[in-house]
N, C-alpha and C positions, 0 to 999 in steps of 0.2 A: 622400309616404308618411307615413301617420301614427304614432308613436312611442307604442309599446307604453309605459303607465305602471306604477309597482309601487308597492303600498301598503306606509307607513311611517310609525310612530308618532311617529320624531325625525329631524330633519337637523342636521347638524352643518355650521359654516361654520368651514374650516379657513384661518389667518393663516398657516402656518409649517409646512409638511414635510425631515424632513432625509430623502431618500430614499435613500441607501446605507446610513445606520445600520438605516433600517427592514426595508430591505430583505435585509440580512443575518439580522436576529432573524428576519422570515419564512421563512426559508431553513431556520436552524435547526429550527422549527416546522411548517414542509409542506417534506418533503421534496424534492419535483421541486420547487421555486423560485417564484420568483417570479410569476404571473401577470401578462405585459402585454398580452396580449390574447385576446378572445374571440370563436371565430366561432359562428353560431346558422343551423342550416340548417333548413328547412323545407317541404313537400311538400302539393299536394293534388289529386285525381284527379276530373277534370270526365267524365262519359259525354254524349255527344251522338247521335242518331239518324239516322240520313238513309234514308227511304224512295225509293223510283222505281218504275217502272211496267216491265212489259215487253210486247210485242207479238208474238208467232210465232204460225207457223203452227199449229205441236203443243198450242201452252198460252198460254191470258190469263195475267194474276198480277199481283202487286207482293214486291217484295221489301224488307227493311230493312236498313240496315248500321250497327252501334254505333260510334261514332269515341270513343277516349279520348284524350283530352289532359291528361298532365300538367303542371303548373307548382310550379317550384322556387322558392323564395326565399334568398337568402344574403345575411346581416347580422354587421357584422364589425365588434366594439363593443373599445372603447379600456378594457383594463380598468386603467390607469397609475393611475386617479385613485379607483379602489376600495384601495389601498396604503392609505391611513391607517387607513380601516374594517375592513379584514382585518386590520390591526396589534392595533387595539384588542380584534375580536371573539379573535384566536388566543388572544392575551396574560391574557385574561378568562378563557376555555377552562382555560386550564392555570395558574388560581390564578396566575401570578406578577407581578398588579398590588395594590399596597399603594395604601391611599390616605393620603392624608395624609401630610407630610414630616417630622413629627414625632418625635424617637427612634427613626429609621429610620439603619442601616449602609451606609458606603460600599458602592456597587453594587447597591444597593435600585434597582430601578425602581418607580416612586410615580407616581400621578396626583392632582394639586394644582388648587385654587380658589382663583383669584383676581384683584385687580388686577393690568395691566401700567403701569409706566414706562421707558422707553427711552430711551437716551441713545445719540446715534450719533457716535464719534470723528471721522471725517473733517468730518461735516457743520461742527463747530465748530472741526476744523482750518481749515475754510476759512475760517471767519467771523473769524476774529483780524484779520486787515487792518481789516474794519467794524468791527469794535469799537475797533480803535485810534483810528480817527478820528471815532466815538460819543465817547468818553469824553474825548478830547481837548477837541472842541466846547462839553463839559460845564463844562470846568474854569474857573474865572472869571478871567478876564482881570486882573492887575496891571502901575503901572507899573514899571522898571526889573527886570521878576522874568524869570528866567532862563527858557530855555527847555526845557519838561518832551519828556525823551524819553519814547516810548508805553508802551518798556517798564518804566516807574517807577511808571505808572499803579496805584493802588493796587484793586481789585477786592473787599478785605476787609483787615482790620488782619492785617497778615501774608503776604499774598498780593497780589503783582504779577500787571501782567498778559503780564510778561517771564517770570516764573516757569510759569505756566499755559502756556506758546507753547512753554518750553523742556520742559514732561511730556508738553505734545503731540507735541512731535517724538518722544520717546522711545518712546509709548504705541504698540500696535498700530493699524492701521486696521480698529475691530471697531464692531459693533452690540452693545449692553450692554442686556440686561433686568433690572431689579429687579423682582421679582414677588413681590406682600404676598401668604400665603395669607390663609383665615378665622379662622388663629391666630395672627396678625400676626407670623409669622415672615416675616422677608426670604430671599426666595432669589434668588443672583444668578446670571445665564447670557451667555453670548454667543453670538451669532446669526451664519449664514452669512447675510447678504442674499440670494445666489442662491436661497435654499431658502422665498425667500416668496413666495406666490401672489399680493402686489401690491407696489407699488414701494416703498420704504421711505422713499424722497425725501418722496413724494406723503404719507405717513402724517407725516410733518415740518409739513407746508402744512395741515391737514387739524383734529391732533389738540395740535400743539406735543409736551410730552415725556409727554404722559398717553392711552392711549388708553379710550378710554368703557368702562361694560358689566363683567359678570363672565366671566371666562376660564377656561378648563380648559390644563392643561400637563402631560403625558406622558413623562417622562424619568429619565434615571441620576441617582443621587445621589454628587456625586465629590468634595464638599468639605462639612466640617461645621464648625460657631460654634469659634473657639478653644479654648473652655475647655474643649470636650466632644471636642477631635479629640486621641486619642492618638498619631495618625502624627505630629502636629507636636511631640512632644518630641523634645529635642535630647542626651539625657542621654549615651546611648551613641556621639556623631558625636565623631570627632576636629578637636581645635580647629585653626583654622589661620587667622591673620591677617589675609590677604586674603579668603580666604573668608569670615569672619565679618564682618566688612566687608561684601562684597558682597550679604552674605545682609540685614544690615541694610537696604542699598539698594533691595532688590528689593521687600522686605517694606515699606518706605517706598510706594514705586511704588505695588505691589499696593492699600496701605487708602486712597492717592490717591484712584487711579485706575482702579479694579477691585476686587474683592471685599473689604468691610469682615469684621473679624476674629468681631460677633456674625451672620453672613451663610451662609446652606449656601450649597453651589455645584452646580451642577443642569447636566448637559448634555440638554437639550431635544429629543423627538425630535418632537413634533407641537404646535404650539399652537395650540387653536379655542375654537369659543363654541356656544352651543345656539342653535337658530330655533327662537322660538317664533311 
């Protein structure tokens, strides 16, 4: 059967759907919900003739008889994967895409240009073993000199590679975007891997921590640069020792090993690229 084609000025090749957040905004916006599927029925009415002859006694003749035959068709199209383009076109509809992340308010939803870098937690969780015995390899060999355990290994003035094993243990197992727009602001995000339309391993082998090309990305805006977020002052919080402690800790964690403090923070609900 041959597949009915539709004319279109742009395709979009889509890296990243988060399909329950999208899928709620559509909800809000067309009321019956969500569309996952489409059926397309179809009809059309063939007349056919059939003559015959008769022979009696009373009367010669021929006679004709019309036969209609209708034919149905029914085509039952997956509409799951029309969810990002309906996201974009409703969203569009009803004004509430900003572009640019610029001077834009927690809760803005913005669509953003630009580079991706990716850093994946686990993948480098798991690579500490190799590297312990990389860098060992490296180290030059004296006589009478003691022997360097792995987690001494120095990675930069400051930084062991005991110290890096032990924020990995602590860090969540997340997929981390840094995303430069065209106004070299950093926006940093994290990623469900389930919600990519290819393996995230495979983009590892492929691309290393940079992927090619310019990107478009579609989402909330949930954290902004320090100096410009007023939810992070502490003026009116009652002080308490441990907690202020703790808070230090986290806030250490955080400009580690997740969002640095001149950094917006972007939850992401599509990210693609244009075909041209």
């Amino acid at each position: 059967m041959e597949q009915e084609s539709q004319g279109t000025d742009l395709l979009y090749d889509f890296l990243y759907i988060d399909t329950r957040r999208a899928s709620t905004l559509i909800t809000q916006l067309y009321a019956p919900g969500v569309v996952s599927s489409i059926k397309h029925i179809s009809s059309e009415e063939e007349s056919k003739q059939k003559s015959g002859g008769v022979d009696v006694k009373v009367a010669n003749g021929a006679f004709s008889v019309e036969e209609a035959i209708n034919r149905t068709q029914e085509k039952l199209f997956d509409a799951s994967w029309s969810l990002p383009i309906n996201l974009l076109d409703k969203l569009s509809e009803s004004n509430l895409i900003a572009s640019g992340i610029t001077d834009r308010k927690l809760g803005n939803l913005v669509l953003i240009k630009g580079k991706i870098s990716f850093f994946d937690i686990s993948f480098l969780q798991k690579s500490i073993p190799f590297m312990e015995k990389l860098l060992l390899s490296q180290v030059p060999k004296k006589p009478n000199q003691k022997k360097i355990k792995p987690e001494d290994l120095q990675l930069v003035d400051g930084l062991t590679l005991g110290m890096v094993s032990s924020l990995l243990d602590i860090v969540p197992d997340t997929l981390q975007i840094d995303f430069i727009d065209d106004n070299k602001n950093n926006i940093w995000m994290t990623i469900d891997k389930r919600n990519f339309t290819i393996n995230p391993d495979d983009m590892v082998l492929k691309y290393g921590s940079k992927i090619p090309g310019e990107w478009y990305a579609l989402g909330l805006v949930d954290a902004l640069p320090e100096a410009s977020d007023e939810d992070n002052e502490d003026n009116n919080e009652i002080s308490n020792p441990l907690k202020d402690g703790l808070k230090q800790i986290l806030s250490g964690i955080k400009e580690s090993a997740g969002r640095t403090n001149n950094s917006y923070g972007m939850t992401p609900l599509i990210l693609f690229r244009k075909i041209e």
